[in-house]
C-alpha positions in Angstrom: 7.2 18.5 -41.4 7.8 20.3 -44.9 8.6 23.6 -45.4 5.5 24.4 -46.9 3.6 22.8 -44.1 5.3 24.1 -41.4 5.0 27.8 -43.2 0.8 27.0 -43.5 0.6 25.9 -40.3 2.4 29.5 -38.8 0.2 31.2 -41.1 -3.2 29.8 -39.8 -2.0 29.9 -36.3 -1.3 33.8 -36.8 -4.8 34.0 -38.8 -6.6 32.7 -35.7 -5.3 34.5 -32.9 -6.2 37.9 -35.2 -9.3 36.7 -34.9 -10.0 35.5 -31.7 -8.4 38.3 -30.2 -11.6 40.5 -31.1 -14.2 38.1 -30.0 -16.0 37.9 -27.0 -14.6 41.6 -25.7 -16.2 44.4 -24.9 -13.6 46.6 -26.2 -13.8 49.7 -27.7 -12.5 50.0 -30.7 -10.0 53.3 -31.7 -11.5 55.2 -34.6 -8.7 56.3 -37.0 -9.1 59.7 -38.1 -8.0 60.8 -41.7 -5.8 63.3 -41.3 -7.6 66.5 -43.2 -6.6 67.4 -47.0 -3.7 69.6 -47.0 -4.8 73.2 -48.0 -2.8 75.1 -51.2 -0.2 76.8 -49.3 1.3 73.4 -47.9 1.2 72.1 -51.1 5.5 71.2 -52.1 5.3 72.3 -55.4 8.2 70.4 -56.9 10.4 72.5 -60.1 11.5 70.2 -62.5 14.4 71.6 -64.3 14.6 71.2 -67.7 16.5 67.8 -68.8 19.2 68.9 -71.1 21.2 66.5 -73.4 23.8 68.3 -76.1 24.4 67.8 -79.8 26.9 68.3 -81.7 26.2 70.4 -84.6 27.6 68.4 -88.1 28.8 69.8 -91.8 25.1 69.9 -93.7 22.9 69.6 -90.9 20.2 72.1 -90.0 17.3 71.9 -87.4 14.7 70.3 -89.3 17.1 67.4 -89.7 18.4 67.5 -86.7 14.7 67.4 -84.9 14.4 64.6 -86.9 16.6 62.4 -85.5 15.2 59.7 -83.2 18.0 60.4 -80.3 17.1 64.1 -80.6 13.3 64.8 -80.9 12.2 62.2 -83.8 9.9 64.8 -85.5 11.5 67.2 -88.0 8.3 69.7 -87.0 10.1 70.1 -83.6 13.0 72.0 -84.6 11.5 75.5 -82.8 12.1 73.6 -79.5 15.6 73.5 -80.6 15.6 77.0 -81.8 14.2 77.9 -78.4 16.9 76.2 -75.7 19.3 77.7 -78.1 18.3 81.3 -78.3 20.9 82.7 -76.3 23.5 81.7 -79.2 21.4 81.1 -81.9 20.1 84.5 -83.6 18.5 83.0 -87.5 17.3 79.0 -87.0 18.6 78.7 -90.5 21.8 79.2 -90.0 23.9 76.9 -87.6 27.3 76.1 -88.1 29.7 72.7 -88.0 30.8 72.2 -84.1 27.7 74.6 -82.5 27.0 72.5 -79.5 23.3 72.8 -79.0 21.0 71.8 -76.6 18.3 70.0 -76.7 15.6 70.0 -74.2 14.3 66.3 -73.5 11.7 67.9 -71.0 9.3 69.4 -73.1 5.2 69.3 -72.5 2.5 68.2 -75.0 1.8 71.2 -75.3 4.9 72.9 -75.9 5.5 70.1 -78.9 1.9 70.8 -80.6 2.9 74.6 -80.3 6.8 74.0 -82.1 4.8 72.0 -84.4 2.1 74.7 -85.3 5.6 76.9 -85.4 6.8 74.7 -88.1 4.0 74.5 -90.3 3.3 77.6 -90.5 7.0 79.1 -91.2 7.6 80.7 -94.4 9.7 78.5 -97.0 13.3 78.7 -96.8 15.1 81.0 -98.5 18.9 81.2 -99.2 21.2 84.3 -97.0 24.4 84.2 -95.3 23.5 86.7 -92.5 20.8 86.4 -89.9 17.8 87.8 -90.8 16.6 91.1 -89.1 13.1 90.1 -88.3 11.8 86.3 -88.1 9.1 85.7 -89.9 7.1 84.3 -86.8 7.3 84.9 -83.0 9.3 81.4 -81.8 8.5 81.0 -78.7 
C-alpha cells in the first residue's frame, strides 16, 4: 500500500468511529458553557511604550528635512512629532545643531500624525535668529 493510501485509509477509519460512536446511545450529551464576558476591571490593559529609534543630527539639516526622510517619518509635515520626543533638549524647533542625537518616536497614532501635521501647516514662516525664541508661535504638543 502507498503512502497516500495507507494515510486515506487511517483517515476514514478515524472519520467513522467519530461517528459511530454517537449513534444508537442514549447518552447525554455535556453542554459547554461559554465562559461569561470579562467585566472592565479584569480587563489587562497592555502600555505600549513608545518605540524609539535615534538620529543623528547632520551639518544643514533641520526638522522639516529631517521628517522628511523615509527612515525617519517620510512626511516633512511631521517634524512637531520630532520637536515633541525632543522637548527635554530641544527649546526653538528651528534651531538644532550638528551631532544633537534626537529621537524619533516610530510609535505614533493617526491621530497624533494629523495633529503634527495641522501643527505644521499652520506655523508661522521661518524667520532667521540665532537664539531660541521666547515664545513659540503655536502650542506644540
Amino acid at each position: 500500500m502507498k503512502r497516500n493510501e495507507r494515510i486515506s485509509t487511517a483517515l476514514m477509519v478515524c472519520a467513522a468511529g467519530i461517528l459511530m460512536s454517537g449513534c444508537g446511545t442514549n447518552k447525554q450529551v455535556a453542554k459547554t458553557e461559554i465562559p461569561a464576558e470579562p467585566t472592565p476591571s479584569a480587563i489587562k490593559v497592555s502600555e505600549t511604550k513608545p518605540t524609539m529609534e535615534n538620529y543623528l543630527v547632520q551639518k544643514g539639516d533641520c526638522l522639516w528635512n529631517i521628517a522628511a526622510k523615509s527612515q525617519v517619518y517620510g512626511d516633512a509635515f511631521m517634524w512637531p512629532l520630532l520637536f515633541k520626543a525632543n522637548r527635554d533638549h530641544v527649546q526653538d524647533p528651528d534651531l538644532i545643531y550638528p551631532r544633537q542625537n534626537l529621537s524619533v518616536d516610530k510609535s505614533v497614532t493617526g491621530d497624533e500624525k494629523q495633529r503634527a501635521k495641522k501643527l505644521a501647516a499652520e506655523t508661522p514662516k521661518y524667520v532667521p535668529h540665532d537664539k531660541p525664541v521666547s515664545k513659540l508661535p503655536l502650542d506644540y504638543f
